[in-house]
C-alpha positions as CSV (number, residue, x, y, z in Angstrom):
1,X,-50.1,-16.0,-50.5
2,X,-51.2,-19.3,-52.3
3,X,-54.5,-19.2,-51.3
4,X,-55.1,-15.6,-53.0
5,X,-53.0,-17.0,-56.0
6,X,-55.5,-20.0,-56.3
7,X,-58.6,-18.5,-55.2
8,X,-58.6,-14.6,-56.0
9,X,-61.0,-12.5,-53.8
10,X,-63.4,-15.3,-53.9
11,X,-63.5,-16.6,-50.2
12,X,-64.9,-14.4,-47.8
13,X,-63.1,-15.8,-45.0
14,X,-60.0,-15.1,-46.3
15,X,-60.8,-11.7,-48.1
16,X,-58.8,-9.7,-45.4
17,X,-55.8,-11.7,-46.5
18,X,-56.2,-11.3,-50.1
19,X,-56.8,-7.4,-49.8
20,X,-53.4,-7.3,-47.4
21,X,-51.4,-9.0,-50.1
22,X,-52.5,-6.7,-52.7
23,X,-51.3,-3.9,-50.5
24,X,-48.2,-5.5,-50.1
25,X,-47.6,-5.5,-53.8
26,X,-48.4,-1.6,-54.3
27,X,-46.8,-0.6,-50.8
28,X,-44.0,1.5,-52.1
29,X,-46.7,3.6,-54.1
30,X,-49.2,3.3,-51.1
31,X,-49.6,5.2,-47.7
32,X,-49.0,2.0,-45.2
33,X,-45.3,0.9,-44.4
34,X,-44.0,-2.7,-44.3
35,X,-44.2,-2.6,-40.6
36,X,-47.9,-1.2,-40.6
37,X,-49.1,-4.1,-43.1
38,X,-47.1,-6.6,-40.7
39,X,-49.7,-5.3,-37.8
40,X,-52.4,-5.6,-40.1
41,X,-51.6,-8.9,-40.7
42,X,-51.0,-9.6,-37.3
43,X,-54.4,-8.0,-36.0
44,X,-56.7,-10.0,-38.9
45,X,-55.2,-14.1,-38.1
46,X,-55.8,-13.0,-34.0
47,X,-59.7,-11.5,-34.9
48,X,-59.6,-14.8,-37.4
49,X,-58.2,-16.9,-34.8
50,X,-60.7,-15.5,-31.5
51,X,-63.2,-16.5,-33.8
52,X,-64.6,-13.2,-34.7
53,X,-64.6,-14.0,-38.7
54,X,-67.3,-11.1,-39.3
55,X,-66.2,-8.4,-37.4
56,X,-65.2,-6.1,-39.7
57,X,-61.3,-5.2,-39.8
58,X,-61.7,-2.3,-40.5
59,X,-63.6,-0.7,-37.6
């Protein structure tokens, strides 16, 4: 993701992202799948999207 590139874990709006792609990049040592990160992924830009930026994502 260019925007965690750039901007690290320093935009709160986008910290979901940011912590997604670093789980992307340890998933064959992690305890998520590809397709489990996909729905992750899919699940934050919707709650992003409905404009629910603070809900937490991981409730």
């Amino acid at each position: 993701m260019r925007i965690h590139q750039r901007f690290g874990h320093q935009l709160p709006l986008a910290e979901g992202f940011a912590e997604l792609d670093d789980a992307y990049d340890i998933v064959e040592y992690g305890n998520r799948t590809l397709a489990q990160l996909d729905a992750e992924v899919t699940a934050e830009a919707q709650r992003l999207a409905h404009g629910r930026p603070d809900q937490n994502r991981h409730s």
